[in-house]
C-alpha positions as a Markdown table, in Angstrom:
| # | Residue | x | y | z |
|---|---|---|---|---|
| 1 | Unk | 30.5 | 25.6 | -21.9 |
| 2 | Unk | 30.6 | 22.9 | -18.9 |
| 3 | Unk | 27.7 | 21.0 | -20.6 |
| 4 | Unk | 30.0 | 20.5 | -23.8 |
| 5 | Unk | 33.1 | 19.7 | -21.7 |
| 6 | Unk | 31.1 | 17.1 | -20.0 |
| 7 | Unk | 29.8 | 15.4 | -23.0 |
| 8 | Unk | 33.4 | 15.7 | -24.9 |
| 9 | Unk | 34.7 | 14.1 | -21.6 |
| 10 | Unk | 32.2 | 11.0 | -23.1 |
| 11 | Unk | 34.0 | 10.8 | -26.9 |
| 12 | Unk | 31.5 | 13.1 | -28.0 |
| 13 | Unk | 32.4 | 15.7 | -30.6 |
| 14 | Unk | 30.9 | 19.1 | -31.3 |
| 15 | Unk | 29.6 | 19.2 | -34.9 |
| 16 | Unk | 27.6 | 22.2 | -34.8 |
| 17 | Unk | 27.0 | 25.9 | -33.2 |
| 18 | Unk | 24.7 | 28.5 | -33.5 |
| 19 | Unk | 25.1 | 31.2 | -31.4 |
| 20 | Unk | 21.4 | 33.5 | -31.8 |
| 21 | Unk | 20.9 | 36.9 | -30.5 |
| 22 | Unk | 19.1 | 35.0 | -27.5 |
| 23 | Unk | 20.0 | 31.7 | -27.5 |
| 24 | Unk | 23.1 | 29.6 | -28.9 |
| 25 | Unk | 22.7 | 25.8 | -29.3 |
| 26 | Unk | 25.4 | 23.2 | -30.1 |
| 27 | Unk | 24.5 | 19.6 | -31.5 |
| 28 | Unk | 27.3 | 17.1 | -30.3 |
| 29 | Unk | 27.9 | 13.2 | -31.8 |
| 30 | Unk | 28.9 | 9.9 | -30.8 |
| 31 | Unk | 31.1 | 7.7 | -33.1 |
| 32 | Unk | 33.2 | 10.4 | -35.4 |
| 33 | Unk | 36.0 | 9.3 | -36.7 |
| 34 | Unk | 37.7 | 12.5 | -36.8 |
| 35 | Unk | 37.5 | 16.0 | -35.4 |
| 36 | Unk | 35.1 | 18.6 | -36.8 |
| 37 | Unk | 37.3 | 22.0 | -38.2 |
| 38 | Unk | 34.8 | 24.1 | -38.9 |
| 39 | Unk | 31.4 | 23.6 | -36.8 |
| 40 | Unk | 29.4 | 26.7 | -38.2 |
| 41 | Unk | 28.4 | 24.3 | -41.3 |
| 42 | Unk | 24.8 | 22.4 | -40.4 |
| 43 | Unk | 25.6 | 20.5 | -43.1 |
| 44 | Unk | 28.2 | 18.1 | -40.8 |
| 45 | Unk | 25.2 | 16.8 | -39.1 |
| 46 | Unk | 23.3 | 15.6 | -42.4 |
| 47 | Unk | 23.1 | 12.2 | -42.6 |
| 48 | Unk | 24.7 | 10.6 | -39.9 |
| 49 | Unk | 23.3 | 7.9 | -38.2 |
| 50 | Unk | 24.3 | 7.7 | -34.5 |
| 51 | Unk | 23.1 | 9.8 | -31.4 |
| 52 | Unk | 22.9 | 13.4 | -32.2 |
| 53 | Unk | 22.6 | 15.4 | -28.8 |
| 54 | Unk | 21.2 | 19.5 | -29.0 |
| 55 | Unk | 22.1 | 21.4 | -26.4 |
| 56 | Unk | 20.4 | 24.6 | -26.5 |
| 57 | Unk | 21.3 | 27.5 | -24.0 |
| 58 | Unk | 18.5 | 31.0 | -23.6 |
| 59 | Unk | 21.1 | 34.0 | -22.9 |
| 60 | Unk | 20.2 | 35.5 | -19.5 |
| 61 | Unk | 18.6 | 32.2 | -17.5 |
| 62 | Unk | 21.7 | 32.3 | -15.3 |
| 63 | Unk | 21.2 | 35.3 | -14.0 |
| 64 | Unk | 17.1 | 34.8 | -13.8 |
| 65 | Unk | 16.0 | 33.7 | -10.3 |
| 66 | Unk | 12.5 | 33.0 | -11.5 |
| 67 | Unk | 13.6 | 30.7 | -14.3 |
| 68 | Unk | 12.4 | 27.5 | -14.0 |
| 69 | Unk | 13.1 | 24.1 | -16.0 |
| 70 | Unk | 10.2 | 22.1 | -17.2 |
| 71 | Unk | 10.3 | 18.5 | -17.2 |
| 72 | Unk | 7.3 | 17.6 | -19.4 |
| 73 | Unk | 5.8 | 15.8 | -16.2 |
| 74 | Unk | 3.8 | 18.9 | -15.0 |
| 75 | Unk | -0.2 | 19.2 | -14.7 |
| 76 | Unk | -1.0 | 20.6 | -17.7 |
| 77 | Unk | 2.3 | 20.0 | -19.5 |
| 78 | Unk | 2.6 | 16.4 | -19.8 |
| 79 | Unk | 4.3 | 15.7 | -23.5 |
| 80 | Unk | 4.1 | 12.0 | -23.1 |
| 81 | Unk | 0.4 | 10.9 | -22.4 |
């Protein structure tokens, strides 16, 4: 929740949530004219053409000391050549 505050805090507006049994994920946008009433429909992020941000939270991580972020920058994990 203080992921999507911050990112509201920048104009952006929550179009979309998904809350699994696992994991939730939200997709915020840039440049909307007006406020989003009901974000359960995927279809409010169908063709738009701006910045689309996914936010995607795995239930439980919090409380997990061994969790660990990956940055794509690892031996053995680099995503980008």
């Amino acid at each position: 929740k203080k992921s999507i505050e911050f990112y509201k805090s920048f104009g952006m507006k929550l179009m979309y949530e998904y809350h699994g049994d696992d994991f939730s994920i939200y997709f915020l946008a840039s440049n909307v004219a007006d406020d989003v009433e009901d974000t359960t429909s995927r279809g409010n992020c169908d063709g738009r053409f701006g910045p689309i941000l996914e936010l995607t939270h795995n239930h439980g991580t919090e409380d997990d000391d061994d969790f660990s972020h990956f940055n794509g920058n690892e031996d053995g994990r680099q995503g980008f050549g």
